[in-house]
Residue frames as qw, qx, qy, qz and C-alpha x, y, z in Angstrom:
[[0.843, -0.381, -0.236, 0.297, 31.45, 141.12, 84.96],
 [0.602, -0.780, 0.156, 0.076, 33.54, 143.05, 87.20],
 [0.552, 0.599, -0.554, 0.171, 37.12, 143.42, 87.00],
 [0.109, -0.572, 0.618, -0.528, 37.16, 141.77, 90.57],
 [0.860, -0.078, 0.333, -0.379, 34.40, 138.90, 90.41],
 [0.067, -0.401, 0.914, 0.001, 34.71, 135.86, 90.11],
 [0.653, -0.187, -0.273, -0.681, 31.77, 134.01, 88.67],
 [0.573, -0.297, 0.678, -0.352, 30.30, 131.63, 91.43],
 [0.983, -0.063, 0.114, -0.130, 30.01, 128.60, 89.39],
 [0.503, 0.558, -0.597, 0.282, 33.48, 128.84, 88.71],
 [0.306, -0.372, 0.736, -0.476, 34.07, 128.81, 92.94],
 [0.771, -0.158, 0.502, -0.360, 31.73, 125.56, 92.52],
 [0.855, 0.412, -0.313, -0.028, 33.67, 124.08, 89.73],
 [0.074, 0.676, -0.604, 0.416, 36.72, 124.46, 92.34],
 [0.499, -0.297, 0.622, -0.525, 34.99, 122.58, 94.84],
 [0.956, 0.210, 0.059, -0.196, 33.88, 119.83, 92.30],
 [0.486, 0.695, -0.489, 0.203, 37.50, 119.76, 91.11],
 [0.005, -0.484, 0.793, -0.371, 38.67, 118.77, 94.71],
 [0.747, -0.155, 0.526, -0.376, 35.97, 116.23, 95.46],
 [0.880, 0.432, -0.194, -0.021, 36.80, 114.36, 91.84],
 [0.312, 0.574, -0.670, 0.353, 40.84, 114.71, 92.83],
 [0.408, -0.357, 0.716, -0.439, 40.31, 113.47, 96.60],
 [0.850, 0.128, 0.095, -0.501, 38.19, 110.63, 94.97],
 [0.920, 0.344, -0.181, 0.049, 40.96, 109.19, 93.03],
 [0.195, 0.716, -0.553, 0.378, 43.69, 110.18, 95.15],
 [0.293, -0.438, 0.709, -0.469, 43.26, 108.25, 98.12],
 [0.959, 0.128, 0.246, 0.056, 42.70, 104.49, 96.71],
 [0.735, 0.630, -0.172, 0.184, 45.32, 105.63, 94.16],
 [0.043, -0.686, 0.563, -0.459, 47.90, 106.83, 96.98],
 [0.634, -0.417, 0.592, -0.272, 46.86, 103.80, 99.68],
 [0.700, -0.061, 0.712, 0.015, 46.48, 101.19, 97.51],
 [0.196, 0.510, -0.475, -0.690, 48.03, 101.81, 93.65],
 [0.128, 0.152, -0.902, -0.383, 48.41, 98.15, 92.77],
 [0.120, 0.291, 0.928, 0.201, 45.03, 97.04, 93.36],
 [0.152, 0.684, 0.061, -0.711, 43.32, 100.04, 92.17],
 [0.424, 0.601, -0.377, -0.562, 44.86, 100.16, 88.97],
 [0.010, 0.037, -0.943, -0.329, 44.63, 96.34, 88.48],
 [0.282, 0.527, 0.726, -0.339, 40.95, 96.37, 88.59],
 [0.473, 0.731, 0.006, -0.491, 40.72, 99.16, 86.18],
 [0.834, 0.541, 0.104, -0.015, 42.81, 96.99, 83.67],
 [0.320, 0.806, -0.491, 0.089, 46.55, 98.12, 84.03],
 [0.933, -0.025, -0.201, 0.297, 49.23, 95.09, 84.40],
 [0.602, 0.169, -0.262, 0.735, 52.24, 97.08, 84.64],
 [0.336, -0.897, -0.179, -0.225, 51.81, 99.58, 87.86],
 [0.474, 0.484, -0.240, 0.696, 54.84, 101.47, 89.44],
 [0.374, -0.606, -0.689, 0.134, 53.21, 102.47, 93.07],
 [0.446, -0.343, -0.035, 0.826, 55.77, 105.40, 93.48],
 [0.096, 0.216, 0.471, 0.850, 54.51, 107.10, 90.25],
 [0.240, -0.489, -0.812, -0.207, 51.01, 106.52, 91.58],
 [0.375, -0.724, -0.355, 0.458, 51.70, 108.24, 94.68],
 [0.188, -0.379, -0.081, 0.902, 53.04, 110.74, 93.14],
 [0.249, -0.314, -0.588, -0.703, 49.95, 111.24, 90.46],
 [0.530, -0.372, -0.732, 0.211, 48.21, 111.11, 93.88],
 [0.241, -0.488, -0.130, 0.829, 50.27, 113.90, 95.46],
 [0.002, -0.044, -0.308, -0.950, 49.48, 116.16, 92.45],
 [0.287, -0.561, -0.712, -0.310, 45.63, 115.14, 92.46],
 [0.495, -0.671, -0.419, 0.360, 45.91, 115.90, 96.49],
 [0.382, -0.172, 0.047, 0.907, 47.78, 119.09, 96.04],
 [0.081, -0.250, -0.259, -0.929, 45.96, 120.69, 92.99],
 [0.406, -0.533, -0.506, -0.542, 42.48, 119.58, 94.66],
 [0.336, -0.731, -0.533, 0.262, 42.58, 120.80, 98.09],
 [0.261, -0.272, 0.046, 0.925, 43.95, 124.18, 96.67],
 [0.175, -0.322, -0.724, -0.584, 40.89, 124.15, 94.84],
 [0.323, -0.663, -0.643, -0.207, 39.11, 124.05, 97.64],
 [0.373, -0.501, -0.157, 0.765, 41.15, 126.47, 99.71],
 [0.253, -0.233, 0.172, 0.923, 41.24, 128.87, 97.24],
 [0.097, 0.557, 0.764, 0.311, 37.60, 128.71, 95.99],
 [0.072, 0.831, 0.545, 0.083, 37.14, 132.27, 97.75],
 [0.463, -0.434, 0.071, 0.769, 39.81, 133.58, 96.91],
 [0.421, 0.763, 0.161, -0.462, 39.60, 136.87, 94.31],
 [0.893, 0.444, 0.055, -0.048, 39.92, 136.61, 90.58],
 [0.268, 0.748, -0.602, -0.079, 43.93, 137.42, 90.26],
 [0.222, -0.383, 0.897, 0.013, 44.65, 134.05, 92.22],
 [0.743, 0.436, 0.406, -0.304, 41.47, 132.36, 90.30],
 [0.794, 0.540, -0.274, -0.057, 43.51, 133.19, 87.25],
 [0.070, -0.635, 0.768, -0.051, 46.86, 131.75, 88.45],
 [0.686, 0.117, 0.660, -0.283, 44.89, 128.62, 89.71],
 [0.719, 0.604, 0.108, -0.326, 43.36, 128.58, 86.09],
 [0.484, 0.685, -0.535, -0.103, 46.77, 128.77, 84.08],
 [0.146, -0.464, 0.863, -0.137, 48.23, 125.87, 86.74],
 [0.635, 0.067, 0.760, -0.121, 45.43, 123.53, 86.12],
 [0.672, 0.664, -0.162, -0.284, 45.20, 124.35, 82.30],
 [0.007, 0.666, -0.745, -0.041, 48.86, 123.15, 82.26],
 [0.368, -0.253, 0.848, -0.285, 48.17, 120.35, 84.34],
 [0.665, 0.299, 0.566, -0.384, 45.24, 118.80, 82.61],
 [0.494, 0.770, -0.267, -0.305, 46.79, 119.37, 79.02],
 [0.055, 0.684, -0.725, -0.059, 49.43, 117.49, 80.06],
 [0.507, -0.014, 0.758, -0.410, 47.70, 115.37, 81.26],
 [0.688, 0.627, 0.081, -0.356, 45.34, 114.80, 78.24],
 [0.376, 0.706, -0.590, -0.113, 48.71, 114.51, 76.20],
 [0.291, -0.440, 0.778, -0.342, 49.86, 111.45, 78.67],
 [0.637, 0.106, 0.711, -0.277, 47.21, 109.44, 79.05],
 [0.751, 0.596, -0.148, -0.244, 46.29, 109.87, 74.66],
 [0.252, 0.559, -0.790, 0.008, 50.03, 108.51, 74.19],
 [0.523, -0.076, 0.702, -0.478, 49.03, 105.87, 77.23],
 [0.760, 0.366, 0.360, -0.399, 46.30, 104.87, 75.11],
 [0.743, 0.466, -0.441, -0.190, 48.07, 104.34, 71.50],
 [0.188, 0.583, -0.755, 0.234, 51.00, 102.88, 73.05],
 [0.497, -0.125, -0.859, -0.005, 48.28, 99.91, 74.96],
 [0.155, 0.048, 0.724, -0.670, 46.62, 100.84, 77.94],
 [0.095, 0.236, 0.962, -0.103, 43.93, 99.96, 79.01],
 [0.047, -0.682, -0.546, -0.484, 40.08, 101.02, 77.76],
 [0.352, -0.782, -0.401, 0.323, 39.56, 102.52, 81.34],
 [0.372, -0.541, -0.200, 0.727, 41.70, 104.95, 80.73],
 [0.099, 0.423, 0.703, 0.564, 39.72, 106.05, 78.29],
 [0.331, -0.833, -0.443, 0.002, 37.46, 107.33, 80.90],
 [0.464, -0.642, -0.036, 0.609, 40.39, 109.14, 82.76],
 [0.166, 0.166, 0.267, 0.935, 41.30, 111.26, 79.10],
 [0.255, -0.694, -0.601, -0.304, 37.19, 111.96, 79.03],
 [0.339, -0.869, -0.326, 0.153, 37.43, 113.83, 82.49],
 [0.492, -0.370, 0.192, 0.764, 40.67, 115.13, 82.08],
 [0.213, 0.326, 0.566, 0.727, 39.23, 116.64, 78.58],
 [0.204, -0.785, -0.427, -0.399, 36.22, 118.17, 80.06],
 [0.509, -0.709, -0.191, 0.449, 38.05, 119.26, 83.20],
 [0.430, -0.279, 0.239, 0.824, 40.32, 121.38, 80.80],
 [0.005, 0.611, 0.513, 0.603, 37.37, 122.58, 78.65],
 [0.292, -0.934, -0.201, 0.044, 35.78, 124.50, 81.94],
 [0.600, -0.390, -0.014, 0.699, 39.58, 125.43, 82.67],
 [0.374, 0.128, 0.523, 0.755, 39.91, 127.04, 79.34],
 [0.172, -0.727, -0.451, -0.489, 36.37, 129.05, 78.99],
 [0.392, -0.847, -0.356, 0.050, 36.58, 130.31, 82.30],
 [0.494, -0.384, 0.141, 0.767, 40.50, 131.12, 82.07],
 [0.273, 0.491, 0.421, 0.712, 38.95, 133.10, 78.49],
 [0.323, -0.843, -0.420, 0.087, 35.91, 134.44, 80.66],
 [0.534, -0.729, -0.058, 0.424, 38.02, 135.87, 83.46],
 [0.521, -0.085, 0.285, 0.800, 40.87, 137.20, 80.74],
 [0.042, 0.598, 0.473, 0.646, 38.49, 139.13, 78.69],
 [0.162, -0.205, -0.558, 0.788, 37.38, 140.57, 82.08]]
């Protein structure tokens, strides 16, 4: 690889990335509390939601904006959603000792594999 490419399934992991984020953003942003009471959470905060919402909406339609963009802003992208999804990961694992619910079980799962591709492709692209 190129010091300038950008491998294309990376540009179609980008574009999966914003159709998973827009998926959960917009029930989670219009409508928090029954959203997350169906999936098992009692205590729900709508504000937080929206703003776990905004970040969903934010990182995934830059995802899809930037899907052809070249590799320097691919890695930026990379290092902002490595962050993001770590933290994530961290968050929701507390979340989970501390009582939440099984579902969100499901939300560490994607969050875990969304930060595995993050990670191999941020290696990928470093190694160059």
């Amino acid at each position: 690889m190129s010091e300038s490419e950008v491998p294309a399934t990376l540009r179609r992991f980008f574009v999966v990335h914003f159709v998973v984020d827009i998926l959960v953003a917009i029930p989670l942003f219009l409508a928090p509390r029954a959203v997350l009471s169906l999936l098992g959470w009692r205590e729900i905060d709508p504000a937080m939601s929206r703003v776990v919402a905004a970040a969903l909406f934010g990182i995934g339609i830059q995802s899809l904006l930037g899907r052809n963009e070249p590799r320097r802003t691919f890695q930026a992208m990379l290092s902002l959603k490595i962050i993001w999804s770590g933290a994530a990961c961290l968050g929701i694992l507390v979340s989970l000792l501390q009582g939440a619910p099984p579902f969100a079980w499901g939300f560490l799962a994607l969050f875990v594999v969304f930060s595995g591709v993050w990670w191999h492709y941020f290696l990928l692209l470093r190694k160059g």
